[in-house]
N, C-alpha and C positions, 0 to 999 in steps of 0.2 A: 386826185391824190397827189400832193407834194410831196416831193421828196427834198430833206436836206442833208447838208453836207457832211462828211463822215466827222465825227469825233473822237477824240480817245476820250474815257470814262475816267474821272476824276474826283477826289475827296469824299469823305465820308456823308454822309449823308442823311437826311433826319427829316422833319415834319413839323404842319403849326395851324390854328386857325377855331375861331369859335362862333357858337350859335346851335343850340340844340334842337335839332330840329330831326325827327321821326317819320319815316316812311318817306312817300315819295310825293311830290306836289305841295304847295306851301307857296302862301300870296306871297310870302316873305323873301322867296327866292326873286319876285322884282326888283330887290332893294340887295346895292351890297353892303358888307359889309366889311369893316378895317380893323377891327379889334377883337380878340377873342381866341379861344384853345379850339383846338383838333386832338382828337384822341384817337388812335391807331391802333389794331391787333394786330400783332405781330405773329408769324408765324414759320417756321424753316422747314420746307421741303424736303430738301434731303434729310432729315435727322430722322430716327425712329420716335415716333410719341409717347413708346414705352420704353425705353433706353436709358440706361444709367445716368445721360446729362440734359435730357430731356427737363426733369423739374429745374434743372439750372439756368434755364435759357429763360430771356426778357417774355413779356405777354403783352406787353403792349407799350408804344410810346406815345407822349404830349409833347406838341408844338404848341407854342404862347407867339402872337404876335402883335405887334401894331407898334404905329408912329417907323417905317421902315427897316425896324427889327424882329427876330425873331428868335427863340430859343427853344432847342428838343430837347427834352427831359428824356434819359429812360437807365431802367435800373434790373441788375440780372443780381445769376447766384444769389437768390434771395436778400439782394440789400447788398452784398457785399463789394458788388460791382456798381458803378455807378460813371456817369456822364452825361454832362449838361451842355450844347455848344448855344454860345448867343452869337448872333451874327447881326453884323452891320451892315445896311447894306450903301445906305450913302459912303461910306468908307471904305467897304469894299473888306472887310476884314472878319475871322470868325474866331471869337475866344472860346479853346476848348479844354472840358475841364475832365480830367478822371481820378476819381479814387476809388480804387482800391483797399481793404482793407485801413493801416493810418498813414497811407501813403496817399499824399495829394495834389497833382501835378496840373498846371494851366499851361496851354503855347497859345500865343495868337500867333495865326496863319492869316496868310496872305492869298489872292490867287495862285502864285508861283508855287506855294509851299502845300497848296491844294493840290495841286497839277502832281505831284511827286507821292502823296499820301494814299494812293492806289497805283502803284507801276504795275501791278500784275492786271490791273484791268488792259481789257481788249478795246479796239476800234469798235463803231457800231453807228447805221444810219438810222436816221428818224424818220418814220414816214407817217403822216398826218391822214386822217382816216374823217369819213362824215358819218362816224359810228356815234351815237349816241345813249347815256345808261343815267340813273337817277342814283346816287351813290352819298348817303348821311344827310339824303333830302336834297342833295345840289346836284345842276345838269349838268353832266361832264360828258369833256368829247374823248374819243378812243384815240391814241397812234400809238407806234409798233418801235422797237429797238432791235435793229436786227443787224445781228452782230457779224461781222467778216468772218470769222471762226465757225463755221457749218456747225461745229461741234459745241454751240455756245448756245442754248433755245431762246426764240425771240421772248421779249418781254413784253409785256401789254400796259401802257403807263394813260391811266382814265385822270382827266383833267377840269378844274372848274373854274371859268373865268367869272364866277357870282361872287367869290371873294377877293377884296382889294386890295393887290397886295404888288407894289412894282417889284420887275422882275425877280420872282420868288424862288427861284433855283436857279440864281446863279452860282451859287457854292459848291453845289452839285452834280453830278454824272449828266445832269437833264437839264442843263443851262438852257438849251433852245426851245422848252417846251414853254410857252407863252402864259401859262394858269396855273392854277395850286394842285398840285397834285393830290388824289384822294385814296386813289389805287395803284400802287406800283410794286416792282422787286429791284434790288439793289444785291450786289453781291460785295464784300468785307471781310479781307483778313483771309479769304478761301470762303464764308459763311455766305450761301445764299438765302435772304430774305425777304417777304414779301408783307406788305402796310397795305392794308386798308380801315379806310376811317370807317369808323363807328358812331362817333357824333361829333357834330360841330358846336360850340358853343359861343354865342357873341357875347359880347360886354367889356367891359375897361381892363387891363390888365395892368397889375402892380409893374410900377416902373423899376421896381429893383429886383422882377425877373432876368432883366434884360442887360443886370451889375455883371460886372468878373465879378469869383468869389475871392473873398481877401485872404482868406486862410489856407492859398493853396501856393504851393514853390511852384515859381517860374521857371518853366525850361524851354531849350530850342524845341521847335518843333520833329526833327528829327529823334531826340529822348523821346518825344510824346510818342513818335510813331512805336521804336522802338518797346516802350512798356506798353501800347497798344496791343500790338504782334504778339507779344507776349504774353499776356493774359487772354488774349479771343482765343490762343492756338491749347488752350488746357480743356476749352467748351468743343475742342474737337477732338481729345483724345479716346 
């Protein structure tokens, strides 16, 4: 078991990757692949399943990848909420989009400006595990997040090195974790969440997933945060 070095938990965080593949085993899993969606059920723990904002909460997110980019789609309060991040990763940079209702706001973020868009996240070590689990048909390894905060429950982040993708989380909280993530929990805004894929689908993806959209006002990233803040903090009242 390795252990590495502590981190603080940083930027928002999202999902990506395709190939539909069902159950477990599959000749296909010899062969990776670079192109294609992931599609994720989402689901929040803490919240009640019968509870007043329950139907308001997302049900699942898409990640779109390939050629070293990638974009999460996902969309709550039935359509009303909405965010798309496309991230570069030669560049290093992630344009992220929200709207709300006809309010449409884009920042591109940097790592620095990632670094700052979770300050309430905690430190947390990674520890790398020879656990192994068959998750949307792809073999994925187990490690742990286990946070300096006793009071913080470890997280369990199931990974797949069968899809091709250079370093895929760099953007987020799990920069160190070396494969595509398929199963994990992230926490946002106060919201904790947990992703796991449902299927993978390979094949070409339109290159103008991976556009900014044009029709959206540019703002610093800090406005971004702010109307973020602001609209997650009404899904917890």
């Amino acid at each position: 078991m390795n252990i590495y070095r502590i981190q603080l938990w940083y930027a928002p965080a999202v999902v990506a990757i395709p190939l539909l593949i069902n159950g477990c085993g599959n000749s296909l899993l010899h062969r990776k692949i670079k192109e294609g969606v992931i599609e994720y059920a989402l689901t929040f723990p803490d919240y009640d399943p019968n509870g007043l904002m329950a139907g308001m909460l997302p049900e699942k997110t898409l990640l779109y990848f390939g050629d070293g980019q990638q974009m999460a789609d996902l969309s709550a309060g039935m359509g009303v909420f909405h965010t798309s991040m496309m991230v570069n990763t030669e560049d290093q940079v992630m344009n992220y989009h929200m709207s709300v209702m006809s309010k449409k706001l884009v920042s591109e973020l940097h790592p620095r400006d990632l670094v700052s868009f979770n300050k309430e996240s905690q430190a947390f070590t990674i520890v790398f595990t020879n656990i192994t689990d068959t998750i949307a048909g792809y073999p994925c390894k187990k490690a742990i997040a286990v946070y300096a905060n006793i009071d913080q429950p470890e997280a369990e982040l199931w990974y797949t090195d069968a899809i091709e993708m250079e370093t895929p989380n760099w953007y987020g909280p799990y920069s160190e974790i070396p494969g595509v993530l398929l199963r994990y929990e992230m926490v946002q805004y106060g919201m904790r969440m947990q992703l796991n894929a449902t299927s993978v689908t390979a094949g070409p993806v339109d290159p103008i997933k991976f556009k900014a959209k044009g029709e959206y006002d540019k703002v610093a990233p800090e406005v971004l945060h702010h109307e973020l803040e602001e609209v997650l903090s009404t899904f917890q009242s």
